[in-house]
N, C-alpha and C positions, 0 to 999 in steps of 0.2 A: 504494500500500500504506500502510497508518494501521495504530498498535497501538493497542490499548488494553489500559491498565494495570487486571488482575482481579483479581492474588493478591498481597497484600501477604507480606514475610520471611517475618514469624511463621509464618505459616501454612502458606507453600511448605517450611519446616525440618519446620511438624509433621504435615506429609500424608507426607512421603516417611519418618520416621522412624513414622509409626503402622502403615506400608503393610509397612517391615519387621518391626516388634511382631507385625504380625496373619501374616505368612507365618509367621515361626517360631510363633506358636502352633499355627496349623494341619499345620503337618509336624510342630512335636514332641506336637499333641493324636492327630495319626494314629497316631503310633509307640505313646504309652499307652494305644490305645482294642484294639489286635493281643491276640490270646489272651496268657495268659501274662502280664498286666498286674501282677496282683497278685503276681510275683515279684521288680519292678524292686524293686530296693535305694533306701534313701532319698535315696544320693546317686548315684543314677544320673545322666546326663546330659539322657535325655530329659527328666526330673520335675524338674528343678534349671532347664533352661535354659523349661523350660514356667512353673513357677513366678516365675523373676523377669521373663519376656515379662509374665505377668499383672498381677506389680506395675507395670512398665512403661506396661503400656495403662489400670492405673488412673490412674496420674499424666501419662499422654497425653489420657486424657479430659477430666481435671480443668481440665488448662489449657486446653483445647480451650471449654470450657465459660464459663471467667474470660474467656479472650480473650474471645470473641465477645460475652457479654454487656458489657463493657467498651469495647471498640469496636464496638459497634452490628450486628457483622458478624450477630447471629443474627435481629435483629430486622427487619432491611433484606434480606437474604440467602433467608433462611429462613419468613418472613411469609408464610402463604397470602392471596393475595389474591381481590378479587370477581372481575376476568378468570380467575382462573387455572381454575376448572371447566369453563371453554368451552375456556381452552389446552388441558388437558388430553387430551381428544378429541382436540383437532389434533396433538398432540404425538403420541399414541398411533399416530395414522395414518401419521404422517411415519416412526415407528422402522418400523411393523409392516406399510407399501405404498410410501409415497411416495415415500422413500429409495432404493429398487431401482428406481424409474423414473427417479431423475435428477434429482428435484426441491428444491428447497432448502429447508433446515431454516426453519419458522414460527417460530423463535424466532431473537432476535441479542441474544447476551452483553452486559452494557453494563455499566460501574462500580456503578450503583444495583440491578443486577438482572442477578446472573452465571448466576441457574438456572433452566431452565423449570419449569415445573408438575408436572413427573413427576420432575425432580433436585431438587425440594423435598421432594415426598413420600419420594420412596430415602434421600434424605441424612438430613432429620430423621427418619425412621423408625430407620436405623441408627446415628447416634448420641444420637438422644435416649429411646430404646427399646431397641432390642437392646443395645450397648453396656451401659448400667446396667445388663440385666440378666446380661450375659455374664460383668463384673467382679463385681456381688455376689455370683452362683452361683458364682466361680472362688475368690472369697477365701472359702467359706465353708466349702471343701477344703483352707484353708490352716492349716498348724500352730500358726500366728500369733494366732489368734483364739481369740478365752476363749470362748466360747460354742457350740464345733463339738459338747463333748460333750454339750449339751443337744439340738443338730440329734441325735445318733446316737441317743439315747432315744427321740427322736420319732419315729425312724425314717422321717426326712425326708429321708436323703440319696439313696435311690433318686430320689425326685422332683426333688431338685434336680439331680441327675444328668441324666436325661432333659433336663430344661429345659435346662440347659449344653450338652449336645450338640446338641440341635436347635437352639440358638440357630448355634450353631459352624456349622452344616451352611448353615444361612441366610446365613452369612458369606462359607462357601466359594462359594455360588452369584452373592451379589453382586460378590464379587471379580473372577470369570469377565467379568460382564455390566460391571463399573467399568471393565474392561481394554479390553472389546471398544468401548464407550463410548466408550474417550477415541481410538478411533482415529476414530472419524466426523466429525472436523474438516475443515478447508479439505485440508490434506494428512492421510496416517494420524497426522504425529508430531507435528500441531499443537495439540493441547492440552498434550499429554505435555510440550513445548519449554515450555507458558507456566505449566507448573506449575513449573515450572527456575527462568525468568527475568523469568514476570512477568506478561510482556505476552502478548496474542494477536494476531497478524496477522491483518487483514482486509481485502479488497480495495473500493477506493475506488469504491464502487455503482456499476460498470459499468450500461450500457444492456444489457439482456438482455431477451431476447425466450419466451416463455411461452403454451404451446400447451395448449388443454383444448378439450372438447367437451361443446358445451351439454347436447345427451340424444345419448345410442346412435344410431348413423346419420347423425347430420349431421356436415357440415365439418367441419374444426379451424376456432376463431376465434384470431387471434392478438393478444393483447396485450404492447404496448409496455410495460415499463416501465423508467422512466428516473431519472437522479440530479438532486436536486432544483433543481440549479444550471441546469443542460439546461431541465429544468420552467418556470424563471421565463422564459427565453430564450423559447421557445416559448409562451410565456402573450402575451410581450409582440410575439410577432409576429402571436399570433391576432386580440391588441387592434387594431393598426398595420393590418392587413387588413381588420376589418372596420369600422376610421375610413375606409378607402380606398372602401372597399361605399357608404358611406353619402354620401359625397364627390360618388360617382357619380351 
């Protein structure tokens, strides 16, 4: 067993404090959206604890945003790359077939490259896209801002409306799919532990053996594959054998 070190403090403090920013928004944005909305009192509870979630998630974004460009983490992290369109496909296939057969994930986490190609596109889609848009449409409901009464002239705030909630609804669905995610590690609770403490456990590349078939109808062929220490051992006994061949 080897770990490897993926998620630096900062960021293990600010995934599990944004992960509660964004539940209470979502249970206290469900409570405001209930018929009867426009009777909550100003200091209700739902609109009080909704509203400083929001400032919350703007000042979780913020730094989310400083970290990462400051230590590298978005550029390195986050970079789409030239492989990543052919990952992509194979990523796809691994969540959406491969997975339910028993086959092991085409992607391995590594310090230079914690995401595949499709937790590139999720992550930066939602916070470099929905996020901005969730917090600007959120503050722009807020009492705070000198400019709200020119949105109500323009009669702009049905639209930003809309746009807030569908952003919201897109939130509720990745959460769902973030949850179910993090259980498909080595074990269910293997990710979820090394957003905790750091590391990931991973098993020191066992010899495993790897059944497919060429076309519909024939055999299984099986291939070996092995750890690359095994590899050179076996290279150097192919060598020794066939100095022996030649010997002869």
């Amino acid at each position: 067993m080897k770990k490897i070190y993926l998620h630096p403090l900062p960021l293990r403090i600010w995934h599990w404090a944004n992960a509660l920013i964004v539940i209470l928004l979502l249970i206290t944005g469900i409570e405001l959206r209930i018929p009867g909305v426009a009777a909550l009192r100003v200091n209700s509870p739902a609109l009080l604890v909704h509203r400083y979630a929001g400032w919350s998630m703007m000042i979780s974004s913020l730094f989310w945003f400083v970290y990462s460009l400051m230590s590298g983490n978005l550029s390195c992290h986050y970079r789409i790359r030239r492989g990543d369109l052919k990952g992509t496909f194979m990523q796809a296939k691994f969540y959406l077939f491969s997975i339910f057969r028993g086959e092991e994930n085409p992607f391995r986490a590594s310090p230079d490259e914690k995401f595949n190609p499709l937790q590139k596109l999720a992550y930066g889609t939602i916070m470099c896209l929905f996020t901005p848009i969730i917090v600007v449409t959120g503050l722009f409901f807020s009492d705070i801002l000198f400019f709200r009464k020119y949105i109500l002239l323009l009669n702009a705030m049905k639209g930003l409306d809309a746009i807030h909630v569908m952003v919201s609804y897109l939130f509720a669905l990745y959460l769902i799919a973030h949850i179910y995610m993090a259980t498909l590690g080595r074990k269910a609770s293997s990710h979820i532990k090394a957003m905790v403490v750091g590391y990931e456990e991973e098993l020191n590349e066992p010899d495993r053996m790897v059944s497919y078939k060429e076309r519909p109808g024939e055999p299984d062929t099986t291939t070996t594959m092995i750890s690359p220490e095994k590899g050179a051992t076996c290279q150097e006994c192919h060598t020794e054998k066939e100095g022996a061949n030649v010997d002869g």
